[in-house]
Backbone and ligand atoms as CSV (ligand in chain L), in Angstrom:
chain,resi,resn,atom,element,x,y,z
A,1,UNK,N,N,7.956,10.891,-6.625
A,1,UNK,CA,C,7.350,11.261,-7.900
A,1,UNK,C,C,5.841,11.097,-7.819
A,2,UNK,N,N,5.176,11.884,-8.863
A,2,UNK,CA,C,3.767,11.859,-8.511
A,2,UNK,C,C,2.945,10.161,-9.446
A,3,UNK,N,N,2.360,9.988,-8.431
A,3,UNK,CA,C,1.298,8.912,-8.867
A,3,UNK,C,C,-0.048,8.956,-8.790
A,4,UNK,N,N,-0.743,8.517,-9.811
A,4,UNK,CA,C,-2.032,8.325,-9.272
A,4,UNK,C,C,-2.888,7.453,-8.241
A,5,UNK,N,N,-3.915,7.921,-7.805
A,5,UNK,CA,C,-4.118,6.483,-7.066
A,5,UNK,C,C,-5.140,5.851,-7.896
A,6,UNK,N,N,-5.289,4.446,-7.575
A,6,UNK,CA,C,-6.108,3.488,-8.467
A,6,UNK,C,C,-6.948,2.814,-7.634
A,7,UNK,N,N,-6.564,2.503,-6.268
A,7,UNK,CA,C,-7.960,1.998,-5.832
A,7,UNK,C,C,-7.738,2.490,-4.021
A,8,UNK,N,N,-8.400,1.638,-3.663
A,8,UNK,CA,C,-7.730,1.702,-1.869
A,8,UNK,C,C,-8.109,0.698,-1.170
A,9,UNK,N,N,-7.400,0.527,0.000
A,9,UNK,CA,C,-7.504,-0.687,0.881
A,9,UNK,C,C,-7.429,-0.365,2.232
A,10,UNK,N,N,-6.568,-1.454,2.898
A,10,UNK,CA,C,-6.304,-1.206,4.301
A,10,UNK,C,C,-4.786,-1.503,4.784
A,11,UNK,N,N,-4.514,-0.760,5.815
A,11,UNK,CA,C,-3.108,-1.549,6.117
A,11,UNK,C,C,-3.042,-2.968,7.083
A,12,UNK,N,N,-2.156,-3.196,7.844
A,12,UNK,CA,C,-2.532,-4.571,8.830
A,12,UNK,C,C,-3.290,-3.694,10.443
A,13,UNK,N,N,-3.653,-2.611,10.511
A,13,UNK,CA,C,-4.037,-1.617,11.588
A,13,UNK,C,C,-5.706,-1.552,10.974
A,14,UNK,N,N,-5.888,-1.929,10.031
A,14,UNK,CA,C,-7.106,-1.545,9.229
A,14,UNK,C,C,-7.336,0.481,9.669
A,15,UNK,N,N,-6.457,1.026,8.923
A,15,UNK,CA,C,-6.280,2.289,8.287
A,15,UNK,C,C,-6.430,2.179,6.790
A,16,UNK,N,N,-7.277,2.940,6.480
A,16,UNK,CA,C,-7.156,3.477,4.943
A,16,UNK,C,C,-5.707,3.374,4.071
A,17,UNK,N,N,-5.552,2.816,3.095
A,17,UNK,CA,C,-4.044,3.411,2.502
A,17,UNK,C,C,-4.994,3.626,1.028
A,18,UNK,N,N,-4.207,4.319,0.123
A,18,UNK,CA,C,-4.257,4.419,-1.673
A,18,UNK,C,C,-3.464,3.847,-2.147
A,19,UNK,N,N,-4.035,3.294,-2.616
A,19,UNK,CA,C,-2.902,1.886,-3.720
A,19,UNK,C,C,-3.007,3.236,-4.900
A,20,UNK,N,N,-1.756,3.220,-4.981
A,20,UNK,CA,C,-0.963,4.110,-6.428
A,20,UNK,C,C,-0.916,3.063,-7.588
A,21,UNK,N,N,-0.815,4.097,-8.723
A,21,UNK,CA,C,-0.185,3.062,-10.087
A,21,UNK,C,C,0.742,2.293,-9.979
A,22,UNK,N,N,1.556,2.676,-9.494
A,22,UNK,CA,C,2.898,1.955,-9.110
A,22,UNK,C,C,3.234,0.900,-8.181
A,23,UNK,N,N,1.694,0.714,-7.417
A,23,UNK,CA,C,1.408,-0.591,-6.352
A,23,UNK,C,C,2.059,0.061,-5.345
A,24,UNK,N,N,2.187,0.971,-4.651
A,24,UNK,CA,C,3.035,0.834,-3.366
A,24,UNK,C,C,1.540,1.706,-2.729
A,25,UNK,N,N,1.034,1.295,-1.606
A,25,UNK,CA,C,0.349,2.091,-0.692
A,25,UNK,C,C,0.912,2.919,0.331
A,26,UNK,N,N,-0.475,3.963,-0.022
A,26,UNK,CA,C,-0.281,5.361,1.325
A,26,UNK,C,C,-1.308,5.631,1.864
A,27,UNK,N,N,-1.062,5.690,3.237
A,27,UNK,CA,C,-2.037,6.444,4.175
A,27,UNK,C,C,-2.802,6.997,3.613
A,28,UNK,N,N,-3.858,7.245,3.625
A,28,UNK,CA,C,-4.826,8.167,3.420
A,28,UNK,C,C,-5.992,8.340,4.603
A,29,UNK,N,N,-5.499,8.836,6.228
A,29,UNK,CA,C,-6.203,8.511,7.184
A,29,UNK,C,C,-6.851,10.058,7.257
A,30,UNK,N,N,-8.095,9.545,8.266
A,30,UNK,CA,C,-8.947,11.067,8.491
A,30,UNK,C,C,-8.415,10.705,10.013
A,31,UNK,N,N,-8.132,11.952,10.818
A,31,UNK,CA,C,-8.197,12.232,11.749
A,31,UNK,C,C,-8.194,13.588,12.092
A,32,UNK,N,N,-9.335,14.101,11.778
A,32,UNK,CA,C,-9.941,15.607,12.808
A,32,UNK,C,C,-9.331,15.751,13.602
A,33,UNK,N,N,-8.933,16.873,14.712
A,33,UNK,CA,C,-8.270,18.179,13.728
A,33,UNK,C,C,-7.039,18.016,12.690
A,34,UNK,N,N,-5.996,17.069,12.889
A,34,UNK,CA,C,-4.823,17.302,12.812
A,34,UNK,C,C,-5.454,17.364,11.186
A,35,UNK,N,N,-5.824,15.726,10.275
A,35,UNK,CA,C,-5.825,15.327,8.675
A,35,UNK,C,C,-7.007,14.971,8.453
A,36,UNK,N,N,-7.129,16.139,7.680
A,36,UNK,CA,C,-8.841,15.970,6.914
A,36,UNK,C,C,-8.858,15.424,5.676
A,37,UNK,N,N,-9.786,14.173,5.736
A,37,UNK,CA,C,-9.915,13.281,4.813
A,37,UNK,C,C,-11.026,12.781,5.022
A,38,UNK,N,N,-12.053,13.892,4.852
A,38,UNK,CA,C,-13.754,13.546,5.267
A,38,UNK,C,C,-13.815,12.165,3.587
A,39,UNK,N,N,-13.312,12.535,2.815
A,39,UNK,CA,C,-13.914,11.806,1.586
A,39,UNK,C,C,-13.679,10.427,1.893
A,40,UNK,N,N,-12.488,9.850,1.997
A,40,UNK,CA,C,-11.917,8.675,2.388
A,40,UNK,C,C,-12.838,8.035,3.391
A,41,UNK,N,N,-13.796,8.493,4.139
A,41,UNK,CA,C,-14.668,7.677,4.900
A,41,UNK,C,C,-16.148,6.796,4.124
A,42,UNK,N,N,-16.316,7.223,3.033
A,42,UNK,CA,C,-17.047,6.647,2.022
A,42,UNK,C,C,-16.713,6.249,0.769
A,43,UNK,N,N,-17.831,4.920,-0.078
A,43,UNK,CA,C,-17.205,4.885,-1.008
A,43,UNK,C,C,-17.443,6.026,-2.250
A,44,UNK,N,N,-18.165,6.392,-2.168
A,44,UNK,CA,C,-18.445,7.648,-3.355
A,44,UNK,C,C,-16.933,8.796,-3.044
A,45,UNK,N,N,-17.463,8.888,-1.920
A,45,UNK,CA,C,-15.527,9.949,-1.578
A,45,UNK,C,C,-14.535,9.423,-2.017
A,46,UNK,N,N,-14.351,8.023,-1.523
A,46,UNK,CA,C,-13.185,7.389,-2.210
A,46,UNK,C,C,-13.108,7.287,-3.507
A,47,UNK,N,N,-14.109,7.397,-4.211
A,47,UNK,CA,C,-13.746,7.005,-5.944
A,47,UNK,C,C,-13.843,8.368,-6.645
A,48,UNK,N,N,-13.897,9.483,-5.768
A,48,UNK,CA,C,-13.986,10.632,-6.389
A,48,UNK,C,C,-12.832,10.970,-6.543
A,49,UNK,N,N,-11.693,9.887,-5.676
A,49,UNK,CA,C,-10.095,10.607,-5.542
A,49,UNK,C,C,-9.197,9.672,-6.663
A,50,UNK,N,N,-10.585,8.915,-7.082
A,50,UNK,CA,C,-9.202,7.996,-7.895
A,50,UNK,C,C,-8.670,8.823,-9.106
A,51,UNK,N,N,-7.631,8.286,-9.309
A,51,UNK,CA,C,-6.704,9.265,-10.782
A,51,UNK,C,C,-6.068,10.494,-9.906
A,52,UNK,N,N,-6.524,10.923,-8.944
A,52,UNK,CA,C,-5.438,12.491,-8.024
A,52,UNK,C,C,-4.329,11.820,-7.557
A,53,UNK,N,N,-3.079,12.670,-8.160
A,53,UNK,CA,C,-2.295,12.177,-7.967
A,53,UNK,C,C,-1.710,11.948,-6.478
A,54,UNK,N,N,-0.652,11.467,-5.458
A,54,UNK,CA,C,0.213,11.509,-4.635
A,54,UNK,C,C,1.631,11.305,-4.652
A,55,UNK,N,N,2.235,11.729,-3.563
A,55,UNK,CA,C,3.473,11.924,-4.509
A,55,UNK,C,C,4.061,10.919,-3.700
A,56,UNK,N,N,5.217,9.598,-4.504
A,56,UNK,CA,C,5.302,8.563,-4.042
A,56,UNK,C,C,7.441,8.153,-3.904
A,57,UNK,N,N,7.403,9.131,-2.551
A,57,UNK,CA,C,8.643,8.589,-2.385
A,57,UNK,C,C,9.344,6.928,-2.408
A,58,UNK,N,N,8.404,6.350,-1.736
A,58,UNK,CA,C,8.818,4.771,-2.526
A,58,UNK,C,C,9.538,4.650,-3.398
A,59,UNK,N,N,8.520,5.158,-4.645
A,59,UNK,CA,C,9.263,4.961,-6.039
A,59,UNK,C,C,10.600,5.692,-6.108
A,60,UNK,N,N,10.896,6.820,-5.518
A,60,UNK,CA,C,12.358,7.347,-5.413
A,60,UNK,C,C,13.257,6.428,-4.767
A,61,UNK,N,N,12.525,5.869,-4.009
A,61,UNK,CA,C,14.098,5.129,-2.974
A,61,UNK,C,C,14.405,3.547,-4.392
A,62,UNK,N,N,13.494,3.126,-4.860
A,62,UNK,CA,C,13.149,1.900,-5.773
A,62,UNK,C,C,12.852,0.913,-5.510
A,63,UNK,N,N,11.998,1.083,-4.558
A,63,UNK,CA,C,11.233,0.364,-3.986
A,63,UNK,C,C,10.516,-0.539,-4.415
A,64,UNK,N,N,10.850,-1.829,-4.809
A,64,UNK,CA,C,9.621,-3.269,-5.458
A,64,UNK,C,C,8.543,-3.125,-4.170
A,65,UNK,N,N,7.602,-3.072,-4.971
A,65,UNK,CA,C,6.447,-3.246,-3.863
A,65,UNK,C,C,6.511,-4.775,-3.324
A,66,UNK,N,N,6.174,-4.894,-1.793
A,66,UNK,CA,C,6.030,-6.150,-1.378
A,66,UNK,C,C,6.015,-7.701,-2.030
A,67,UNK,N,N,4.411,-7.299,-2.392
A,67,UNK,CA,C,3.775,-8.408,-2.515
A,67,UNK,C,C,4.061,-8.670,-3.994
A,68,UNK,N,N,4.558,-8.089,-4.804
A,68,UNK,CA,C,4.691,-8.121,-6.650
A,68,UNK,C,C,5.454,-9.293,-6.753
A,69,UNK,N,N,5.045,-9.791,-8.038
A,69,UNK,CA,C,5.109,-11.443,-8.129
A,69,UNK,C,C,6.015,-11.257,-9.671
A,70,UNK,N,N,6.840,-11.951,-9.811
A,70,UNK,CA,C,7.531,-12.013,-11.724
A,70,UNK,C,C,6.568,-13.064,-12.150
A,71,UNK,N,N,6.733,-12.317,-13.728
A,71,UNK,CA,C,5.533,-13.361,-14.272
A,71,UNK,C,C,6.090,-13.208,-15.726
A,72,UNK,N,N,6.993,-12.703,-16.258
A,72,UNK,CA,C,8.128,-12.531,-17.459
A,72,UNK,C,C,9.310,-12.379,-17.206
A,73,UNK,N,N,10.487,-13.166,-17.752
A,73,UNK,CA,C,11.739,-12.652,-17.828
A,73,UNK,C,C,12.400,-12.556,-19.693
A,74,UNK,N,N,13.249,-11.870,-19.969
A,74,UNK,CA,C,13.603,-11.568,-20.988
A,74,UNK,C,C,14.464,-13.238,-21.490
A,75,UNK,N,N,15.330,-13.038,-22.498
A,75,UNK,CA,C,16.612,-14.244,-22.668
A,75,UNK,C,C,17.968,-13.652,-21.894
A,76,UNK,N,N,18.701,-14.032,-22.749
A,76,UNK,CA,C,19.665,-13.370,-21.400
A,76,UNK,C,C,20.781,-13.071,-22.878
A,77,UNK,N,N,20.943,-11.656,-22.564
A,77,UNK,CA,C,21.732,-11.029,-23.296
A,77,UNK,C,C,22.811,-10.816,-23.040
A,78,UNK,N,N,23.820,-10.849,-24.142
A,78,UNK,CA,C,25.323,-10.304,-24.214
A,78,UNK,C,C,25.294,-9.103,-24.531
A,79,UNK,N,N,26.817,-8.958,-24.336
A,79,UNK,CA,C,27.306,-7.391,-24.696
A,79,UNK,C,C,26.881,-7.564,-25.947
A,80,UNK,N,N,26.741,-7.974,-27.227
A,80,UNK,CA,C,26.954,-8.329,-28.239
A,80,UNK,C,C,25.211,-8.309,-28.583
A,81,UNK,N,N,23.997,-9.048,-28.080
A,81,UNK,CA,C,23.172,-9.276,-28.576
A,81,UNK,C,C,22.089,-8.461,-27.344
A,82,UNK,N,N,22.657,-7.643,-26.917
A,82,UNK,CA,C,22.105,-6.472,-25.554
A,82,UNK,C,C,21.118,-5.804,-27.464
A,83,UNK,N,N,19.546,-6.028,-27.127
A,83,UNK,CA,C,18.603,-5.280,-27.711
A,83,UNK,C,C,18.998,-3.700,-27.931
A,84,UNK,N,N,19.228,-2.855,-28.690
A,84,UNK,CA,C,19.628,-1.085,-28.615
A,84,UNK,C,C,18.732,-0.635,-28.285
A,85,UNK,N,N,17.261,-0.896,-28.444
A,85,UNK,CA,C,16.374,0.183,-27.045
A,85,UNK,C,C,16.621,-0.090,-26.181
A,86,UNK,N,N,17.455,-1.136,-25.318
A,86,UNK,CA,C,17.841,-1.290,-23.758
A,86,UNK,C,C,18.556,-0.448,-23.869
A,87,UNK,N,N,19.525,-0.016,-24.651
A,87,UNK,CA,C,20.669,0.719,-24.157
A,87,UNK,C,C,20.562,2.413,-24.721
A,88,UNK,N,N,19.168,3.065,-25.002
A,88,UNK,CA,C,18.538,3.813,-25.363
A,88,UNK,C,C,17.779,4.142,-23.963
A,89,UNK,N,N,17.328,5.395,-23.891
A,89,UNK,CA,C,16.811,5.312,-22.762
A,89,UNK,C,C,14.514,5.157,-23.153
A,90,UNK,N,N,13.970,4.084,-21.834
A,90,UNK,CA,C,13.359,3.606,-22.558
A,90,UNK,C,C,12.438,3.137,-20.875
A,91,UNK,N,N,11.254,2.862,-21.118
A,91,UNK,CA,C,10.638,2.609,-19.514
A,91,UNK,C,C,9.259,1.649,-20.113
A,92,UNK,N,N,9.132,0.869,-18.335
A,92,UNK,CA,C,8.083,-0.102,-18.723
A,92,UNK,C,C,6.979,0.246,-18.496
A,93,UNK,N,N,6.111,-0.101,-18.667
A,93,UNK,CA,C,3.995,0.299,-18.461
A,93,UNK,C,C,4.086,0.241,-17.106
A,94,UNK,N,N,2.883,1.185,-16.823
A,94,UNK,CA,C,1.857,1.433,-15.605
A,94,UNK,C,C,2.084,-0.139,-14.551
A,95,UNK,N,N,2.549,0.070,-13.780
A,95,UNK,CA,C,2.724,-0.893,-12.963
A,95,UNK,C,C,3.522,-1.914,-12.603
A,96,UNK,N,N,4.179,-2.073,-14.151
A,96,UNK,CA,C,5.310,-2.764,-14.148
A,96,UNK,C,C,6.729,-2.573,-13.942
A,97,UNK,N,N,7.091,-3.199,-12.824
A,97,UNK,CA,C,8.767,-3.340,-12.477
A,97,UNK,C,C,9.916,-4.027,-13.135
A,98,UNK,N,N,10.832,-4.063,-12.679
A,98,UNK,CA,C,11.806,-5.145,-13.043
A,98,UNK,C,C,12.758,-5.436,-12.188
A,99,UNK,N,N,13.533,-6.358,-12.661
A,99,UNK,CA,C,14.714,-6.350,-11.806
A,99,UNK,C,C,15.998,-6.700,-12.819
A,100,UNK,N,N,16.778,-5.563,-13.359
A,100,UNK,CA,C,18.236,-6.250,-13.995
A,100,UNK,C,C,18.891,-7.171,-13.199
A,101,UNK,N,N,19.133,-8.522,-13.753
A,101,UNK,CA,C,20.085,-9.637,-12.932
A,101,UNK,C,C,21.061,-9.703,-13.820
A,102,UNK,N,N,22.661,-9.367,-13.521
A,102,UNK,CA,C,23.838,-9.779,-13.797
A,102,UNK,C,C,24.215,-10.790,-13.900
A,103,UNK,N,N,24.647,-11.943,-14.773
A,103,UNK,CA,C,24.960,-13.420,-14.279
A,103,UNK,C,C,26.219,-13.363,-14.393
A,104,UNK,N,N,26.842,-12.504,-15.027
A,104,UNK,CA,C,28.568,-12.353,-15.259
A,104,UNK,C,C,28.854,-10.924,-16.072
A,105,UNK,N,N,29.829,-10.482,-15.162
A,105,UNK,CA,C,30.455,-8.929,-16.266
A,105,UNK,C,C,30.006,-8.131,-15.370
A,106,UNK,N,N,29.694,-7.214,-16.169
A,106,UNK,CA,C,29.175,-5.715,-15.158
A,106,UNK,C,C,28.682,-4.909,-15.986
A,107,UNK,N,N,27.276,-4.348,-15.358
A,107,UNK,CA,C,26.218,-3.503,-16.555
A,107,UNK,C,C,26.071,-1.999,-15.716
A,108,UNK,N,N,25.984,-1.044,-16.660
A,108,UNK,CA,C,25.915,0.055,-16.281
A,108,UNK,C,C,24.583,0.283,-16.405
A,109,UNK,N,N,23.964,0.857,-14.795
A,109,UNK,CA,C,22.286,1.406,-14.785
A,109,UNK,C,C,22.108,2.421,-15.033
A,110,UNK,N,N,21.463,3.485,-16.053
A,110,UNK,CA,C,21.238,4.666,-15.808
A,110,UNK,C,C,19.813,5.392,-15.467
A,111,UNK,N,N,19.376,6.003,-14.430
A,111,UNK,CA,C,18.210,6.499,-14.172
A,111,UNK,C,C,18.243,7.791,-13.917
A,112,UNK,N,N,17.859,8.492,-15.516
A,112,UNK,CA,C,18.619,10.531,-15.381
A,112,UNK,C,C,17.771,10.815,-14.597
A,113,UNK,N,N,16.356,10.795,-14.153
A,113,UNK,CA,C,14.943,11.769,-14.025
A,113,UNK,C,C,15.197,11.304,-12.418
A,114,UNK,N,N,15.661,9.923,-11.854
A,114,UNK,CA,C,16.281,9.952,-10.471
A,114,UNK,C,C,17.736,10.241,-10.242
A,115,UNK,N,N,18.907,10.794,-11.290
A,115,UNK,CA,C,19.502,11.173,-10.272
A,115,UNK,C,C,20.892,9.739,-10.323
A,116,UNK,N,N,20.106,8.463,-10.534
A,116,UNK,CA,C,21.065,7.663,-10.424
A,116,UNK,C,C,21.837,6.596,-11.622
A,117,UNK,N,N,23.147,6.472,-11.446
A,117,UNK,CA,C,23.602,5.071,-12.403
A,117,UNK,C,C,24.762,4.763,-11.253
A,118,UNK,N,N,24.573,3.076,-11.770
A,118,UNK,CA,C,25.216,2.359,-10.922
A,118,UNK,C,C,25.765,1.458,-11.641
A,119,UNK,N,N,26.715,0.143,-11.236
A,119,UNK,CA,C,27.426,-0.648,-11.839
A,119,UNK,C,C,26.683,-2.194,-10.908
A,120,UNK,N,N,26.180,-2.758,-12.104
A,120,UNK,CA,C,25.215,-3.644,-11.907
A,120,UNK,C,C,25.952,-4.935,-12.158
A,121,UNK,N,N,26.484,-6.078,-11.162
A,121,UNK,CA,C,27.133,-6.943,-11.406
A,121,UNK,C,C,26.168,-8.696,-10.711
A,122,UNK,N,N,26.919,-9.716,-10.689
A,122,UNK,CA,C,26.338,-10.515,-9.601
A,122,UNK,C,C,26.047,-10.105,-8.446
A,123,UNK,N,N,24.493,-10.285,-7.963
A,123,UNK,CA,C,24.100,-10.267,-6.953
A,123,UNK,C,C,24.023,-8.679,-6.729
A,124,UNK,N,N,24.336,-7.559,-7.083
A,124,UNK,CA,C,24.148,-6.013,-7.392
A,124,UNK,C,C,22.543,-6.024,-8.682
A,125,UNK,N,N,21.736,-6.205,-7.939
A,125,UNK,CA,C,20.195,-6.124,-8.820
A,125,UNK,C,C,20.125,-4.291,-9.228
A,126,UNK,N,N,19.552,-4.240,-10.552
A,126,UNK,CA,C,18.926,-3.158,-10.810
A,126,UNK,C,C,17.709,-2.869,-10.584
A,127,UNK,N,N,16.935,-2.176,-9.960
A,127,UNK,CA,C,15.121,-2.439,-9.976
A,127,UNK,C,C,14.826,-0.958,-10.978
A,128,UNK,N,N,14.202,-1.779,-11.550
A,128,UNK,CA,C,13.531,-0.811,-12.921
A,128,UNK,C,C,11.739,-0.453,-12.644
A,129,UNK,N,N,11.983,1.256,-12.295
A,129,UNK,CA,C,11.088,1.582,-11.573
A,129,UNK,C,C,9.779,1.786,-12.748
A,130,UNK,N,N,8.292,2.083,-12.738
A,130,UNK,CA,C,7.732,1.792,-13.805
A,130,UNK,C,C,7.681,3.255,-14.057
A,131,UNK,N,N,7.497,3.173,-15.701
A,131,UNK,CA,C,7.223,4.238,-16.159
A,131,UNK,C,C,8.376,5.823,-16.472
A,132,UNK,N,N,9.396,4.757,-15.891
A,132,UNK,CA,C,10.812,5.813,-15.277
A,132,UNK,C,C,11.692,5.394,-16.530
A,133,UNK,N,N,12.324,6.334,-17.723
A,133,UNK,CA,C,12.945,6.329,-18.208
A,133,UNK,C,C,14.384,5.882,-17.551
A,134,UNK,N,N,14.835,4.644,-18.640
A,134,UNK,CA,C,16.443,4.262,-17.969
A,134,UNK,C,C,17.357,3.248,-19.097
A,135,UNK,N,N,18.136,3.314,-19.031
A,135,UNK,CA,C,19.168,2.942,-20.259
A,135,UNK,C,C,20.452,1.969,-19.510
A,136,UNK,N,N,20.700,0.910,-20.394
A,136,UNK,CA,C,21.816,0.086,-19.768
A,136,UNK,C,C,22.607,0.255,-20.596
A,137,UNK,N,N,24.202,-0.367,-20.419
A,137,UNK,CA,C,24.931,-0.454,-21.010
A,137,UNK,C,C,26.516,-1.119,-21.103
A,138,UNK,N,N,26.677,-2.479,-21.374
A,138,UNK,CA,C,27.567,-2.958,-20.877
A,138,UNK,C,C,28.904,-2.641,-20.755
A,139,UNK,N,N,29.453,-2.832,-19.935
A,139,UNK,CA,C,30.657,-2.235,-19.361
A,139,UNK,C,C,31.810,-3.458,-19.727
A,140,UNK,N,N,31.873,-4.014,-20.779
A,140,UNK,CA,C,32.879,-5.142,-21.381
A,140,UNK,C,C,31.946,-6.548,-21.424
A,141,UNK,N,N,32.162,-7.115,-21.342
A,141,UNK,CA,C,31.278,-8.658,-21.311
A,141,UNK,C,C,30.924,-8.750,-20.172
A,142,UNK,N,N,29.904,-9.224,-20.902
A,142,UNK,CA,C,28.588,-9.311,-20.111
A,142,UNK,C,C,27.580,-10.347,-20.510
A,143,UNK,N,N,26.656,-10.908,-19.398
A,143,UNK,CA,C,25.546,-11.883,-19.691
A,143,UNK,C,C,24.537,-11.261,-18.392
A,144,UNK,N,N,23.415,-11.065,-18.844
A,144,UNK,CA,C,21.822,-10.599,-17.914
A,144,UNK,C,C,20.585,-10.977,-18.799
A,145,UNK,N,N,20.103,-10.907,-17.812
A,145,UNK,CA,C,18.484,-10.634,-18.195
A,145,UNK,C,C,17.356,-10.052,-17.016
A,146,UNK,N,N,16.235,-9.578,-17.612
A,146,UNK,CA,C,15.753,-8.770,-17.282
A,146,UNK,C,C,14.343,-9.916,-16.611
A,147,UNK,N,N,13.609,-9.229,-15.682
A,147,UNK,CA,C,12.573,-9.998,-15.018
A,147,UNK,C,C,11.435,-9.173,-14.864
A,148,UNK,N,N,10.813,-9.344,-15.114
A,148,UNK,CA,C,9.062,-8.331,-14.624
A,148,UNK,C,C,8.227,-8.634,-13.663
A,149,UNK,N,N,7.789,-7.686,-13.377
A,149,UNK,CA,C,6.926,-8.105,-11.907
A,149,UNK,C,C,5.777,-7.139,-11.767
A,150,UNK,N,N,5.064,-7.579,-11.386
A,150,UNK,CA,C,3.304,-6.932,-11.108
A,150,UNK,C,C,2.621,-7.494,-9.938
A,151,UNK,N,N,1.956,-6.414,-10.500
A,151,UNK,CA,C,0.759,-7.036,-8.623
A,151,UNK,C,C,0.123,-8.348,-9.291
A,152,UNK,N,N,0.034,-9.268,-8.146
A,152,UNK,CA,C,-0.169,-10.545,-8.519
A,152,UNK,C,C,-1.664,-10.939,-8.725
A,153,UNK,N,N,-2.910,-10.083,-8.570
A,153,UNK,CA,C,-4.072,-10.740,-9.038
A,153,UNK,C,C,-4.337,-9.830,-10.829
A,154,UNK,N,N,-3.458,-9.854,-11.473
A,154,UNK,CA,C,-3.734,-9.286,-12.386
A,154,UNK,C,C,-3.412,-10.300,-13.757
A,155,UNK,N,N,-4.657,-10.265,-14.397
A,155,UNK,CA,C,-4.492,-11.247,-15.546
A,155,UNK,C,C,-3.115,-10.883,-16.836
A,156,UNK,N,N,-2.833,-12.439,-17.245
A,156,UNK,CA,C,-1.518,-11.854,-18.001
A,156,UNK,C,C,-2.035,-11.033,-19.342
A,157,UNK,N,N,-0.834,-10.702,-19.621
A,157,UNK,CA,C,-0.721,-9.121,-20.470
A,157,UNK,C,C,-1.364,-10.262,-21.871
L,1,ZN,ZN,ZN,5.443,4.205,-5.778
C-alpha cells in the first residue's frame, strides 16, 4: 500500500533507506546506470521527496516494524463489554500499530482493504496495521485487549 515518506536514514550497510509513515524503511539507493536517485544524494533532494508516496509491501505482509516500542494498552474486554467501534470497522493514526492479544475465547480479525480475517485466540496475535480499516468480533466468550506501539523516540500522545 502506498505510504509517504517522512524522513530518511541509513541501513546497517550505510545505504540510504525512507522511513515511511508507517515506520518501516526502504531503499532509496542511487546507483548509475541501473537506479537513479540523483536527489537522495543531498539534503535539499532528500526533503524535496518527503510526503511522495512509496508503495509499502511490509505493511501488506503486517509487518510491526522492528524497533516499535508499546506505550498504551486498552482494559481487557469481554464479549459483553467489547467497545462497538471495535467491532465496526475502524483504524488507528499515522504510525500507530497494535497488537490484538487473546487471553481466552477466540476473536474474529477482519481486514477487508487486505484481503484478510482470521480467528484470533491465545498466542494467535492480531497486528493492527496503521491507518488500515479493521473490525473485531467475538466468536462466543471472550477476554483481550489491545496494545499500541510506535516508533520509540516519539513524545507521548
Ligand atoms: Zn509499511
Amino acid at each position: 500500500m502506498e505510504r509517504p515518506i517522512t524522513g530518511f536514514g541509513m541501513d546497517g550497510e550505510g545505504d540510504p533507506v525512507a522511513i515511511l509513515s508507517c515506520g518501516h524503511p526502504q531503499h532509496v539507493r542511487h546507483q548509475p546506470p541501473f537506479i537513479n536517485r540523483p536527489w537522495v544524494m543531498d539534503e535539499q533532494g532528500r526533503r524535496s521527496m518527503l510526503g511522495k508516496m512509496l508503495d509499502c509491501v511490509r505493511c501488506e505482509k503486517f509487518e510491526l516494524p522492528d524497533d516499535f516500542v508499546a506505550y498504551k494498552r486498552t482494559a481487557e474486554f469481554t464479549e459483553t463489554s467489547v467497545p462497538a467501534a471495535l467491532t465496526r470497522d475502524h483504524s488507528t493514526k499515522t504510525g500507530v500499530w497494535a497488537k490484538i492479544n487473546v487471553v481466552e475465547g477466540r476473536l474474529c480479525y477482519r481486514v477487508p482493504i487486505l484481503g484478510t480475517q482470521m480467528d484470533l485466540s491465545p498466542g494467535i496475535i492480531g497486528i493492527v496495521v496503521p491507518e488500515v480499516l479493521h473490525s473485531v468480533e467475538p466468536l462466543g466468550p471472550v477476554r483481550f485487549f489491545v496494545e499500541f506501539y510506535r516508533m520509540p523516540d516519539q513524545a507521548p500522545a
